[in-house]
N, C-alpha and C positions, 0 to 999 in steps of 0.2 A: 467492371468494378463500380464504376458510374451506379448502375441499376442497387448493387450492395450501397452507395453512400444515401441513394435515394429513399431506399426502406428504411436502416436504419433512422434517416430524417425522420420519415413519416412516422416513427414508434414514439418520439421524441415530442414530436410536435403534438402529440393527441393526449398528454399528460400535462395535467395543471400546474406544472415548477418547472424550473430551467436545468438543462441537461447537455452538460459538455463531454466530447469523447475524445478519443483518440485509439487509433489503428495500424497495426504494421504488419503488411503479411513479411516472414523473414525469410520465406523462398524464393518472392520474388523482388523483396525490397519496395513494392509500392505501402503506399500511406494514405491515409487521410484522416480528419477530425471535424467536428464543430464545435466553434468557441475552445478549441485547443490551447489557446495563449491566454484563456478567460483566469484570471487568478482568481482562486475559489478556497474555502478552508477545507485543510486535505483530512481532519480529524486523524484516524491511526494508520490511514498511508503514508503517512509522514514515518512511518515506525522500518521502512525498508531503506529509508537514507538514511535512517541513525545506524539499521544494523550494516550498512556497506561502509559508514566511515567509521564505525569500531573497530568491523573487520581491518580497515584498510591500520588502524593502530596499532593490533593484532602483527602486522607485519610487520610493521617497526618497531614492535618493541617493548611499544611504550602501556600493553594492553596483552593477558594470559587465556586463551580460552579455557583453563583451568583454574584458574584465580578463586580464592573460594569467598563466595558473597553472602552474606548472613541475611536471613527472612527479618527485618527487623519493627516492630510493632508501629512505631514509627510512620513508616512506607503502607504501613495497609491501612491508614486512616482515611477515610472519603474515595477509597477507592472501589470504582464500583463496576469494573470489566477483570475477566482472568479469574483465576483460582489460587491466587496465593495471598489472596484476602482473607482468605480462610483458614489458611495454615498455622499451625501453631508459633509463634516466633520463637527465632532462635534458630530454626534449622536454615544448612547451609547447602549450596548450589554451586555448583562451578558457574565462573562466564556464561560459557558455553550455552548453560541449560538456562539463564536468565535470557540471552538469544533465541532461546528456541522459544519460549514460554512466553517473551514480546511478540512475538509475531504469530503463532499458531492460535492464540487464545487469546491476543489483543493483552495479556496480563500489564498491566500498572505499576505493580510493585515492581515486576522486571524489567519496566522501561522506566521506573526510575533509578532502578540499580546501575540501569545502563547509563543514562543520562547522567549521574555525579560523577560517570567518569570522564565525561566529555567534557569539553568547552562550546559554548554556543555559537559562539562568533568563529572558531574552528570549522566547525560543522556546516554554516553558513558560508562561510569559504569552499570550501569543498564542494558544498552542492554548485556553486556560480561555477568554479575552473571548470566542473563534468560538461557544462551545458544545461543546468539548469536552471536557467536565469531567473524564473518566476516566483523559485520557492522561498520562502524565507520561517524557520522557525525561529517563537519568539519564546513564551512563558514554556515552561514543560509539559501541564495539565493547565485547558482551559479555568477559568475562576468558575466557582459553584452558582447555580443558577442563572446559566448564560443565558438570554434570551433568543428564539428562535429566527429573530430579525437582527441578531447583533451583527455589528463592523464585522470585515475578513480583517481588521488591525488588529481583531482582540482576539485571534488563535494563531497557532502556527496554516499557512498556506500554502498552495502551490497551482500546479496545473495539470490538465490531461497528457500536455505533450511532456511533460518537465518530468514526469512518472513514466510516461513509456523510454523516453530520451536513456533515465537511469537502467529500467527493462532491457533494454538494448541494449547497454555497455554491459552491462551484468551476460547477457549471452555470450557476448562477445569475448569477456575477457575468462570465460569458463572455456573457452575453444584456443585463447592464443594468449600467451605470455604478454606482450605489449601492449594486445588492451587490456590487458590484467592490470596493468601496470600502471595503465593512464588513471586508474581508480587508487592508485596506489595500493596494489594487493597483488594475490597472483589466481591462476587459472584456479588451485585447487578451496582457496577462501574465496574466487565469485562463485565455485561448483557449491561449497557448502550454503552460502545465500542462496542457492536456486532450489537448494535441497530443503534447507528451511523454511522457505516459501511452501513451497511444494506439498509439507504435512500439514499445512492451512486445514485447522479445524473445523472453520467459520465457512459454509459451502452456500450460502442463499443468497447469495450475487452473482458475481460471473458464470462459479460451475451450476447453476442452478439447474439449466435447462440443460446440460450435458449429458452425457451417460456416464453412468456413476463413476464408471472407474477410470473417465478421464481424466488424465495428469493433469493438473493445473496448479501455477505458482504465485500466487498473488496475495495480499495483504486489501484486505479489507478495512472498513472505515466508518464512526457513526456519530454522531455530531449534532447539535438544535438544529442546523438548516440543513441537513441531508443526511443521505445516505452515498459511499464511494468505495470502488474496488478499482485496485489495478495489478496485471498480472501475467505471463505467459502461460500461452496455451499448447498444450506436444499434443504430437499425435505418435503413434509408436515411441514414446519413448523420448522424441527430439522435438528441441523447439520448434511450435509452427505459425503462431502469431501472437502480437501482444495487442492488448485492448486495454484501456483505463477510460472510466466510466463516471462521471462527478454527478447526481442530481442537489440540486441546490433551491432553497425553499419553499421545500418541500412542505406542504398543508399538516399539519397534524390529523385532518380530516379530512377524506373524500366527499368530492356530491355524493357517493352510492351510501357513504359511512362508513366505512373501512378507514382504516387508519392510513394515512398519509405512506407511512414507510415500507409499506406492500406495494405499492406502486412503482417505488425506488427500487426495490429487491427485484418485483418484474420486469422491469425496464433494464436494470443492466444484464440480467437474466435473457432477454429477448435478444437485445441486441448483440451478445459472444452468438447465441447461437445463429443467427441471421451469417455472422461471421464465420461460424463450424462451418456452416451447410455448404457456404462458398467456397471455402477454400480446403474442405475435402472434399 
């Protein structure tokens, strides 16, 4: 595995911006990363903590996966990821499908449906008890015209390991009741989060270099200083590693001329598969 940490370096090191991973094979429990504890802005990977501590509200109670949420004109202003930008207002969605439409297509208006039902400092909470010490969301959508050099103060943040760490309990608690539980949820709302991961629209990151019809559960991410995915990867059907992938200021332009975020797209493209090859 050594020789796997060394390649993946060298993909890392020959691209002009900074680039933190993280890796777990889950059959055999080994690990590794670089700059894995680096706190970086997570842009819409942040969108897979908000969906597990809905879920986990969802079990209390206090949250309907049926609940009916109105498109309201309101929410689609400045918003410029997803497709319910578009929609006519007025029409209405269950929970449910405002969950799914957060995360398969990055949607805005769904993750602000989501977000007014939450509390922030909740959420924050929750991320710290799992283990994810690094992450902290702040405002809900970045301020318009953020520069490409801005503070990680001025968005929500987290890490490579703080995203696989969640990855992992989410397997986990889809296989057994008690780590279901430690997320506050049960097996079959972490099975629905892996499922909803899973219909990930957005494929020009991690599954890039895969074959097409590899499973993959990840939430993807895009932001002024990079590009970021993180995600489980099955092989038959069952989990078989998690990779989370951050590049961080990232050039708007190559020496060749290319745009900076094709590089990002390849690099975390490169390195899942460095990862496939090894460990099937």
């Amino acid at each position: 595995m050594q020789d796997l940490v060394a390649r993946m370096n060298a993909v890392c090191d020959a691209q002009p911006f900074d680039t933190t991973w993280y890796v777990k094979d889950l059959a055999t429990g080994w690990e590794a990363d670089r700059g894995g504890d680096v706190v970086v802005p997570s842009a819409s990977t942040r969108k897979t903590s908000i969906l597990m501590h809905a879920l986990s509200m969802v079990h209390e109670g206090k949250l309907r996966l049926d609940e009916p949420c109105t498109i309201e004109k309101r929410l689609q202003e400045g918003v410029d990821s997803g497709t319910y930008q578009y929609m006519t207002p007025g029409c209405v969605i269950p929970l449910r499908d405002a969950f799914v439409n957060m995360i398969i297509t990055s949607d805005n208006v769904c993750t602000q449906i989501v977000l007014e039902r939450l509390d922030r400092d909740e959420l924050n909470a929750w991320c710290k008890r799992i283990g994810m010490t690094g992450t902290t969301h702040r405002v809900n959508f970045p301020p318009p015209g953020l520069p490409w050099d801005h503070p990680v103060e001025a968005v929500a943040s987290t890490t490579a390991r703080d995203q696989g760490v969640l990855l992992d309990r989410m397997v986990a608690g889809a296989r057994d009741a008690p780590a279901a539980a430690f997320l506050g949820a049960t097996p079959e709302l972490c099975g629905l989060a892996l499922d909803i991961l899973s219909w990930q629209r957005l494929r020009n990151l991690i599954p890039s270099l895969l074959p097409q019809k590899a499973k993959v559960a990840n939430k993807t991410g895009r932001g002024p200083r990079g590009r970021m995915d993180a995600g489980v990867v099955y092989k038959n059907d069952a989990p078989r590693f998690i990779i989370s992938v951050y590049t961080d200021r990232v050039p708007d332009t190559l020496p060749d001329g290319l745009p900076g975020y094709t590089a990002a797209y390849a690099t975390a493209g490169r390195l899942t598969r460095l990862c496939w090859d090894v460990m099937n």
